[in-house]
FILUMBA-218018 format. One record per residue (C-alpha): residue number from 1; x, y, z; residue in one letter. Coordinates in nm, 4 decimals, decimal comma, m for minus. Last residue first. Layout:
BEGIN
<pos=NUM xx=X yy=Y zz=Z code=A>
...
//
This chain:
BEGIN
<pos=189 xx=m1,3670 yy=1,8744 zz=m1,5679 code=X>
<pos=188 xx=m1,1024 yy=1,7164 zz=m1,4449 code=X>
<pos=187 xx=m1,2515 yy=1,3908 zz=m1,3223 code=X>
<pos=186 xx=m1,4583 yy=1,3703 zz=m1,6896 code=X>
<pos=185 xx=m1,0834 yy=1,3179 zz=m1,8372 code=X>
<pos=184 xx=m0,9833 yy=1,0261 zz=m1,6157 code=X>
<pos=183 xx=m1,1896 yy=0,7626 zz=m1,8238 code=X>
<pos=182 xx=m1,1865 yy=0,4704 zz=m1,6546 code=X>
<pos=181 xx=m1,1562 yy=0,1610 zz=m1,9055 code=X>
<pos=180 xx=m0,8194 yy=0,0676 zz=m1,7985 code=X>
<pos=179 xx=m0,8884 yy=0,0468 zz=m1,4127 code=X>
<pos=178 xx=m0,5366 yy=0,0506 zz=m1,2439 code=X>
<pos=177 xx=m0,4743 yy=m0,2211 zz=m1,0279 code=X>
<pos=176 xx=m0,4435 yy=m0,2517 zz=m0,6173 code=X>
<pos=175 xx=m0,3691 yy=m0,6076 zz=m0,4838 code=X>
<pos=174 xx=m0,4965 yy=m0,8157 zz=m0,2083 code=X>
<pos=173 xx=m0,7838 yy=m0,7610 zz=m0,0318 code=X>
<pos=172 xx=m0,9271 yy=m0,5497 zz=m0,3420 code=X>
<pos=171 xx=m0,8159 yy=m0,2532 zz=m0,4987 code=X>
<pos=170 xx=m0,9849 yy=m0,1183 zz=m0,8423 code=X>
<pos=169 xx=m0,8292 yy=0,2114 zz=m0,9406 code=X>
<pos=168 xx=m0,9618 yy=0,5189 zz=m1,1422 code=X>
<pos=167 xx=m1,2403 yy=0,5079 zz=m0,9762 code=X>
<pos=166 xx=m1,6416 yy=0,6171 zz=m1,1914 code=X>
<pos=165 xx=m1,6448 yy=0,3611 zz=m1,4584 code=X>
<pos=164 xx=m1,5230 yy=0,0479 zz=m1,1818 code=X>
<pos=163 xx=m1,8247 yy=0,2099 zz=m0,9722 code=X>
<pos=162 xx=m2,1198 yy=0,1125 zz=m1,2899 code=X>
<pos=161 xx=m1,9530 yy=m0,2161 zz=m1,3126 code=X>
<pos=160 xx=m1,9497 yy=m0,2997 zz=m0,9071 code=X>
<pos=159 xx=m2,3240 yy=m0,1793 zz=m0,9167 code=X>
<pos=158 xx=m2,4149 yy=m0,3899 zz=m1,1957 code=X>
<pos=157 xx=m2,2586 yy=m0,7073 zz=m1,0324 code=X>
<pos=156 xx=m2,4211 yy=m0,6350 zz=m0,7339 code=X>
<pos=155 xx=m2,1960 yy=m0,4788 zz=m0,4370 code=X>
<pos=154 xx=m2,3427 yy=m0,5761 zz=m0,0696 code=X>
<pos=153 xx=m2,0724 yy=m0,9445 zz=m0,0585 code=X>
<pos=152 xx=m1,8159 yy=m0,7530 zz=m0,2020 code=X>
<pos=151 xx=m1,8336 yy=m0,5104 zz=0,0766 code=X>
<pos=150 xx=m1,7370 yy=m0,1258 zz=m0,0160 code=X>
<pos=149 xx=m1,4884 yy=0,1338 zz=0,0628 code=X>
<pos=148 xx=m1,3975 yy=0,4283 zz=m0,1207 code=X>
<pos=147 xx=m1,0667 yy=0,5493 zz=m0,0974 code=X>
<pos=146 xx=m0,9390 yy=0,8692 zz=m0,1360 code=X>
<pos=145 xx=m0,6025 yy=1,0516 zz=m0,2210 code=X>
<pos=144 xx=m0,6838 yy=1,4281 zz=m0,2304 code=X>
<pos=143 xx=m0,5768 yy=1,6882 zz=m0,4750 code=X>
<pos=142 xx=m0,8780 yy=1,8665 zz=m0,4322 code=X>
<pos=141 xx=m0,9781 yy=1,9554 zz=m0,8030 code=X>
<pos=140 xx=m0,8579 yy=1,6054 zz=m0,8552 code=X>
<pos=139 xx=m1,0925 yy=1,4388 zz=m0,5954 code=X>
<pos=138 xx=m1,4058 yy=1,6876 zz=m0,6594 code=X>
<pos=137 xx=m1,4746 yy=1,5444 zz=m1,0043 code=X>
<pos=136 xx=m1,4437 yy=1,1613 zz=m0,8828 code=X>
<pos=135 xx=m1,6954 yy=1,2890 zz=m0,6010 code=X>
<pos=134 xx=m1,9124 yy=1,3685 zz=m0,8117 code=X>
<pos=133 xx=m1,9519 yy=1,0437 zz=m0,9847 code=X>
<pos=132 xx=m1,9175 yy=0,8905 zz=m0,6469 code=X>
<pos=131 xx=m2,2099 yy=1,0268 zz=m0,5107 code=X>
<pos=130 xx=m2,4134 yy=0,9670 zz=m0,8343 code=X>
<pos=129 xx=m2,2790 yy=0,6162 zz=m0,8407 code=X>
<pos=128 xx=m2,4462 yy=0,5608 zz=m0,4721 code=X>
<pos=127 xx=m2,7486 yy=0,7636 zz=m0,5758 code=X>
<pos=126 xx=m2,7968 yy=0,5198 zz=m0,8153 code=X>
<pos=125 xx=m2,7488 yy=0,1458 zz=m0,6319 code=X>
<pos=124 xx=m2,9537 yy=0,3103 zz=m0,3558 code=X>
<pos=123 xx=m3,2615 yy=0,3779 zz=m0,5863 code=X>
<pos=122 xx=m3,5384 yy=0,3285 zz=m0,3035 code=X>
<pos=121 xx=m3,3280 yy=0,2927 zz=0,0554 code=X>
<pos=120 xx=m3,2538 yy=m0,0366 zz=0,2465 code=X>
<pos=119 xx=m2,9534 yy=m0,0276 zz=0,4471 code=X>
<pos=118 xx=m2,6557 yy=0,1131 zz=0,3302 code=X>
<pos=117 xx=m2,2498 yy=0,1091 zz=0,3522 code=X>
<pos=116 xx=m2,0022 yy=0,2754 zz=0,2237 code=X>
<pos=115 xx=m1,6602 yy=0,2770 zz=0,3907 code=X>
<pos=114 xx=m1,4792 yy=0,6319 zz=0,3277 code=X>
<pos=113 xx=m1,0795 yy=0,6449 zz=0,3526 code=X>
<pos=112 xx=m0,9793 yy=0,9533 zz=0,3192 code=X>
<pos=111 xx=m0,6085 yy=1,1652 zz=0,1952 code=X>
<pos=110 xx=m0,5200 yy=1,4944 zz=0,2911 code=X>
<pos=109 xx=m0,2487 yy=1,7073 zz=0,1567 code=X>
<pos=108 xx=m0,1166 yy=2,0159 zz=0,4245 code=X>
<pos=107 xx=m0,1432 yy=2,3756 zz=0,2250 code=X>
<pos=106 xx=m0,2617 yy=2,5337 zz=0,5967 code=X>
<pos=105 xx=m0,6008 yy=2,5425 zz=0,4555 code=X>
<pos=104 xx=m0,5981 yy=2,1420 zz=0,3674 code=X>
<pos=103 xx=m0,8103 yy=1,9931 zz=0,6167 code=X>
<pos=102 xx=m1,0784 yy=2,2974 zz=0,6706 code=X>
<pos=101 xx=m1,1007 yy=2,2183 zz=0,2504 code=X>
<pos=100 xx=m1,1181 yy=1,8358 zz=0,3209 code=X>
<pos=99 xx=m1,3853 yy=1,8921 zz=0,5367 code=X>
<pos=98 xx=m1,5718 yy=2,1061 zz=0,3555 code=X>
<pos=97 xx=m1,5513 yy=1,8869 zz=0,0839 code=X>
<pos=96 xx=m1,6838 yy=1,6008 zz=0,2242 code=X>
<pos=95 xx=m1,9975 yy=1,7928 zz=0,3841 code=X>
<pos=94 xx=m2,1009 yy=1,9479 zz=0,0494 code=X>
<pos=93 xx=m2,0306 yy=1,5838 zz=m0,1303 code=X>
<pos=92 xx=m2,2692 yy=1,4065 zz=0,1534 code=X>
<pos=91 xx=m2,5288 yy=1,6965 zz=0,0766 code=X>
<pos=90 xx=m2,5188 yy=1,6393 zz=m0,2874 code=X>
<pos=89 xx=m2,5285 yy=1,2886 zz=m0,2931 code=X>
<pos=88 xx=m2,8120 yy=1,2905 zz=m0,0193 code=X>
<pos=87 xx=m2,8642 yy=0,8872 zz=0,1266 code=X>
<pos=86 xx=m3,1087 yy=0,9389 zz=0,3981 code=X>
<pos=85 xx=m3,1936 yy=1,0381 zz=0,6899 code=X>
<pos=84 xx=m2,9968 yy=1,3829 zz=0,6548 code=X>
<pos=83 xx=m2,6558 yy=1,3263 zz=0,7330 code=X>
<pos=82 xx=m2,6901 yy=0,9889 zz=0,6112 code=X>
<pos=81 xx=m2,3591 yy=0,9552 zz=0,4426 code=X>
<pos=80 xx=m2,1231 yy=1,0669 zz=0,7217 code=X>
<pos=79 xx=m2,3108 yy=1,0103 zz=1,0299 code=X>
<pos=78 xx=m2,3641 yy=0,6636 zz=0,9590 code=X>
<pos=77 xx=m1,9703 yy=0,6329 zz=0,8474 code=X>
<pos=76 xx=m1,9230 yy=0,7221 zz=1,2301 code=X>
<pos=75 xx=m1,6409 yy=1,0016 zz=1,1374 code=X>
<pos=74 xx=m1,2847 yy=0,9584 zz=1,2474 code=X>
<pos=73 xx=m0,9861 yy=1,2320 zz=1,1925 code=X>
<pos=72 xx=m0,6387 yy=1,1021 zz=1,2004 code=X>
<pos=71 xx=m0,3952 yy=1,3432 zz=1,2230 code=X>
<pos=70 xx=m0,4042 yy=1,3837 zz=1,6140 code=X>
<pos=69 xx=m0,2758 yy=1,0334 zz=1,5815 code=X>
<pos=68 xx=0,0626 yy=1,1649 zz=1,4977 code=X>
<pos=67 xx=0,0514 yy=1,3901 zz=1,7630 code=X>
<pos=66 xx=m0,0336 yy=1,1687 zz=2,0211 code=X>
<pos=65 xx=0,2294 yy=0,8809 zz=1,8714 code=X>
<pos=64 xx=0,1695 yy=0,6239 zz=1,6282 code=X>
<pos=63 xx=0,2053 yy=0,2340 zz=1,5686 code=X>
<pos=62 xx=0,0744 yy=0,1022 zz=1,8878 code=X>
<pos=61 xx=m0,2387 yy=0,3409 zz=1,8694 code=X>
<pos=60 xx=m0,3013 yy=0,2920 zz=1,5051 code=X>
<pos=59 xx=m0,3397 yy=m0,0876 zz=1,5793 code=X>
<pos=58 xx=m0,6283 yy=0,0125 zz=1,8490 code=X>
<pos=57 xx=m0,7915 yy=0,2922 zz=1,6214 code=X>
<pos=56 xx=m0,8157 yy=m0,0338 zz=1,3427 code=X>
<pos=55 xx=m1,0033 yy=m0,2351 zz=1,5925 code=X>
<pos=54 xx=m1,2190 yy=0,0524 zz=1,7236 code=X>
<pos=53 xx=m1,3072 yy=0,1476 zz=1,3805 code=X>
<pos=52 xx=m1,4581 yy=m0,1813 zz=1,2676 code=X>
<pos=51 xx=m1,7979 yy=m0,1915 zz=1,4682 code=X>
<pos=50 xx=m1,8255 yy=0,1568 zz=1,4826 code=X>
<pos=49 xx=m1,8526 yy=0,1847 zz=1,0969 code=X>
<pos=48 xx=m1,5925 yy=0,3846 zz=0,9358 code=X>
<pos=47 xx=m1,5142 yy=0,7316 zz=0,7478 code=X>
<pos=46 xx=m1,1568 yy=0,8267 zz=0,8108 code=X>
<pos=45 xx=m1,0595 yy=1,1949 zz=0,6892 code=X>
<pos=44 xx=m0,6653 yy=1,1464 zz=0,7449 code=X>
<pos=43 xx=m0,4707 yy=1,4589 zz=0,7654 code=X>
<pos=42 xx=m0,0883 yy=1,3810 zz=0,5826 code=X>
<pos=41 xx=0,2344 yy=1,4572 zz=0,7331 code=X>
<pos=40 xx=0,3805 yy=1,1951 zz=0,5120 code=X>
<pos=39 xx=0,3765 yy=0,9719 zz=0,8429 code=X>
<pos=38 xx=0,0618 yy=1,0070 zz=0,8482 code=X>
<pos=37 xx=m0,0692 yy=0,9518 zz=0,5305 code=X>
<pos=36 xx=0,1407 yy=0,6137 zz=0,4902 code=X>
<pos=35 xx=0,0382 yy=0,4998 zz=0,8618 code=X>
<pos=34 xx=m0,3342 yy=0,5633 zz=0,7374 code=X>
<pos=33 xx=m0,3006 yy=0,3574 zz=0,4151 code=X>
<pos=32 xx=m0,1412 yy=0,1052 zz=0,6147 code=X>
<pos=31 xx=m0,3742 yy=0,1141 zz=0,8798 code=X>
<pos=30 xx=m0,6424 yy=0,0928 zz=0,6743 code=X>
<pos=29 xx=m0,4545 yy=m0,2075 zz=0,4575 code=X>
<pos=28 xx=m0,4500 yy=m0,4320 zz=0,7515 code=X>
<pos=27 xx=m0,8452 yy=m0,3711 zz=0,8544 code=X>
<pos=26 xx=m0,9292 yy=m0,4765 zz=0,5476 code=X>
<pos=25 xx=m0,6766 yy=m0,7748 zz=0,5045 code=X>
<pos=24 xx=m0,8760 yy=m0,8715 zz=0,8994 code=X>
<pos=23 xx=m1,2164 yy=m0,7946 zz=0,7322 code=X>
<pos=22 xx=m1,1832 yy=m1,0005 zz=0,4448 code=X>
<pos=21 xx=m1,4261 yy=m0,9656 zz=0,1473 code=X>
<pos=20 xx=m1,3543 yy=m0,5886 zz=0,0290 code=X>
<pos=19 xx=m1,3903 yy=m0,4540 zz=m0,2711 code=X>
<pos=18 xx=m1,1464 yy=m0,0805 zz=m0,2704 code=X>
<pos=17 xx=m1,2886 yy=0,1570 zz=m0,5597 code=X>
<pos=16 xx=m1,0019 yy=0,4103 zz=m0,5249 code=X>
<pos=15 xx=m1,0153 yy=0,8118 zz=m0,6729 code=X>
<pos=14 xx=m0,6539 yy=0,9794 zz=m0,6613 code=X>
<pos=13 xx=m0,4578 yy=1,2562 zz=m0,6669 code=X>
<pos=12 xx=m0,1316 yy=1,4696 zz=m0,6681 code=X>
<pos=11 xx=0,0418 yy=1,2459 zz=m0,9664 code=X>
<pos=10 xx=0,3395 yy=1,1632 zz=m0,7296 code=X>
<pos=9 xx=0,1214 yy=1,1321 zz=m0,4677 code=X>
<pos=8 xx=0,0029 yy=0,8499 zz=m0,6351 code=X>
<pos=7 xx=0,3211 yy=0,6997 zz=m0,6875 code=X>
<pos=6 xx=0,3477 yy=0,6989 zz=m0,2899 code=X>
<pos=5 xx=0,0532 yy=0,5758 zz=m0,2313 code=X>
<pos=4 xx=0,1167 yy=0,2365 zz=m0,4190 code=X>
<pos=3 xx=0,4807 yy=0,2169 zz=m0,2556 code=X>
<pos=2 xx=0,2635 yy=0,2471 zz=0,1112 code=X>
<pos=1 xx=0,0000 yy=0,0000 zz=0,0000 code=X>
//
């Protein structure tokens, strides 16, 4: 994760569709990706369920240092996307990018880690690719590393196509590659 990251900072952004189907390799690359940010005097926006947070907070806490850890910035992933009862593209992308601009006023980069998840909501599948449509175009603008989270086991096989068009990398438990059909062009603009 770490040598991935740090080509990507090389090229100032970037927009990851991570499939997950083992917690434990989950939980090992989100304190790797963290670790990475940190110690590259990153802020970390990290967007988690409180079921998984407190075991990944725990491994940060024998890696890291006070100030270190005063980096890392957790949100209840609840919180995060249903802000408003429900699932609001636009108001989830307001809230993310205020954050990352309070995050990146004294010119520090910042990186996130969001971990989608849903209950049952009319049209979920679409206002899940609308959020990340937008937030594809926000990422560049930014100049933030982010990576958006999802269960294998929640992901249809049309919803996993319709996010592989919107990420410019595809990361699973194992590997990271880069998504040859994704069309970086629409990010920018």
């Amino acid at each position: 994760m770490s040598d991935f990251t740090e080509t990507l900072r090389q090229a100032d952004y970037a927009h990851i569709l991570y499939l997950t189907e083992q917690t434990d390799d989950y939980i090992d690359n989100a304190v790797s990706f963290v670790l990475d940010g940190v110690r590259n005097d990153d802020r970390v926006l990290f967007v988690e369920n409180p079921r998984i947070y407190p075991q990944i907070q725990k491994k940060l806490q024998q890696l890291l240092g006070a100030d270190e850890l005063d980096l890392v910035h957790y949100v209840n992933n609840f919180d995060f996307y249903w802000r408003k009862g429900n699932f609001h593209p636009e108001a989830i992308l307001q809230y993310f990018e205020s954050v990352i601009e309070s995050f990146t006023v004294d010119g520090r980069h910042c990186r996130t880690w969001g971990h989608i998840e849903w209950g049952s909501q009319e049209d979920i599948d679409q206002k899940i690719v609308d959020y990340e449509i937008e937030i594809d175009r926000s990422v560049p603008q930014r100049k933030v590393i982010s990576v958006c989270a999802y269960d294998t086991s929640r992901v249809s096989d049309s919803l996993r196509e319709r996010l592989m068009r919107c990420h410019g990398y595809l990361m699973k438990d194992q590997s990271i590659t880069t998504l040859s059909f994704y069309d970086d062009t629409k990010a920018r603009n």
